[in-house]
N, C-alpha and C positions, 0 to 999 in steps of 0.2 A: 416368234418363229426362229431356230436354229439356223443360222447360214453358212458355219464354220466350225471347225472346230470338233473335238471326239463326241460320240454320242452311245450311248448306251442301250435304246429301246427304240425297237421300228415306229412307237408314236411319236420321237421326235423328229422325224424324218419334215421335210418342209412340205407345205400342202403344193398339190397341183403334182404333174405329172413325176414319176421319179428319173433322174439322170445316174448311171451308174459308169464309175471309171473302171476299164479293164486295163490291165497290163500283162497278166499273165496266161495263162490257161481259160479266162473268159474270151479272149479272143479268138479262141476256136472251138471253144465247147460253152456257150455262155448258158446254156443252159433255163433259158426262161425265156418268155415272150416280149419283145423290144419292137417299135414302128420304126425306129431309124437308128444307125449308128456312123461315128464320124470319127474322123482321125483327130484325134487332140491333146493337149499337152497341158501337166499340172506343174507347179514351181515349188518347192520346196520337201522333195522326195525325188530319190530316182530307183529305176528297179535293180534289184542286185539277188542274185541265190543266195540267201545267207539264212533260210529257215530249213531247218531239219525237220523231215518229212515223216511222223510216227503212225499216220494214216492215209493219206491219201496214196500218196508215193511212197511209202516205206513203210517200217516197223519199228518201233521201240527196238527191238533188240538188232535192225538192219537198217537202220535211217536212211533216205532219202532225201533229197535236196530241193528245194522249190523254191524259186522267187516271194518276197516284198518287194514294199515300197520303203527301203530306209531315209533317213534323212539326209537333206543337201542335194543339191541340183536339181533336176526339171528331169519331167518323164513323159516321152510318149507315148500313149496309147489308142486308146477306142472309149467313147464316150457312147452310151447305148442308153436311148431316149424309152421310158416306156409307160404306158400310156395310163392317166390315176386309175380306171380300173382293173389293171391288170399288177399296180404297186403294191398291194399288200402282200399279193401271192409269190412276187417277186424279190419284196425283201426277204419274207420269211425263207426263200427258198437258198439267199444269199449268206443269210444267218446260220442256216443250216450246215452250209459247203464251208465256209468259210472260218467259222467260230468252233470247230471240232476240238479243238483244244486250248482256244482263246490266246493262241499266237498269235493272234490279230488285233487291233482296236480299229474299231467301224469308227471312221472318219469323214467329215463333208468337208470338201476340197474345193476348190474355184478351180476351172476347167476352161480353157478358152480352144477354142474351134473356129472353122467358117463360120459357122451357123450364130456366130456370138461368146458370151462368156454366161456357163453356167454353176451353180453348187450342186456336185453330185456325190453321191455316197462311193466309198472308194474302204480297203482295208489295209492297212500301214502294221509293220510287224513290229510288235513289243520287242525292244532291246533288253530287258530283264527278264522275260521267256528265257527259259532253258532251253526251249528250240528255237533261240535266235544263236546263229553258226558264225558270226563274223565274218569277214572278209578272207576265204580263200582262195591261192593262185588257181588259174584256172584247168593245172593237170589234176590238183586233189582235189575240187571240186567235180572233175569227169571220176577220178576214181571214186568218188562217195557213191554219184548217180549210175555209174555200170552196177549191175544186177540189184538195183534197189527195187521193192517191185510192194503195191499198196492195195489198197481197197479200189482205186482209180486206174490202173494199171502200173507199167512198167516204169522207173524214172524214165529211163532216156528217152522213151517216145515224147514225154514230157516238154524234153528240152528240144526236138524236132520240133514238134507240130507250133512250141511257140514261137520257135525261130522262124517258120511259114507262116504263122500269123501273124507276125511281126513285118515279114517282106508282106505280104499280100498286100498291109496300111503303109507300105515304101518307107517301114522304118529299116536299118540295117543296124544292129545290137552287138556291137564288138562286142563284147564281153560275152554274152551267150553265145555268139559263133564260133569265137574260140575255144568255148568249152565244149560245143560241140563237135568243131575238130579234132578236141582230143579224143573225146568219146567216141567217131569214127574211126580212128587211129586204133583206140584198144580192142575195140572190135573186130579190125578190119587184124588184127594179129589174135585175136582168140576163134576167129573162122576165118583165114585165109582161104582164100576165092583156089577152086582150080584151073 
């Protein structure tokens, strides 16, 4: 049985229930059937927007910006327990959202929570991807996301709703809310209010 480490096929997924790590947009749109989810934190990744968006949030030819998990330091997220009959429908569904352009590698992480310490499948961003963006300050990473707009919707609602699911689990994500404040900022000068 796999406990760690990248994985390539939903059969090597570990038997019994599946645990999946969210950090970004699964936290408020997780999209598949879970019995519990908890606040929890993995070590050796943290979240950062450093993928460029050619589907979800964007387009090839108008990218958009979206969170990984890169490497180094520890991340908070949500850990969403779900239940073995309902894991195959659920990886393949995670396969689906997530592997659209295999910016990702499907990884099992060690997760610790109240609840204990579990291995749950989580997806980490390829740094040799051509949609992996590096580390931008946080004014051009708002200019990338204002009017980027995808299969999923618009960016910047993107970077809202994760920032509220983020606060709802009492994490507070400098780095996204700064980005965020800029994004309000250019908005709030391409429609000023009357």
């Amino acid at each position: 049985m796999t406990t760690a480490g990248e994985i390539e096929r939903i059969d090597q997924l570990p038997s019994g229930p599946l645990y999946v790590f969210g950090y970004g947009s699964l936290l408020w749109r997780p999209g598949f059937d879970y019995r519990s989810s908890h606040r929890a934190r993995i070590h050796g990744f943290h979240r950062a927007l450093r993928v460029w968006s050619f589907h979800h949030r964007g387009t090839p030819d108008r990218p958009g910006l979206v969170l990984g998990l890169d490497r180094g330091g520890s991340c908070l997220g949500c850990m969403f327990e779900v239940a073995e009959g309902n894991k195959r429908a659920a990886a393949e569904y995670l396969w689906e959202r997530e592997m659209v352009t295999n910016v990702y590698i499907p990884r099992l992480v060690k997760v610790a929570c109240d609840g204990g310490r579990f291995t749950a499948l989580t997806f980490v961003l390829d740094r040799n991807h051509e949609q992996y963006a590096g580390l931008l300050r946080p004014e051009h990473a708002a200019d990338h996301i204002l009017g980027a707009q995808g299969a999923s919707g618009a960016n910047p609602e993107y970077v809202r709703e994760t920032v509220a699911g983020l606060e709802r689990l009492g994490v507070r994500d400098q780095g996204l809310r700064s980005v965020l404040r800029h994004l309000e900022g250019s908005l709030d000068r391409e429609f000023p209010s009357d």
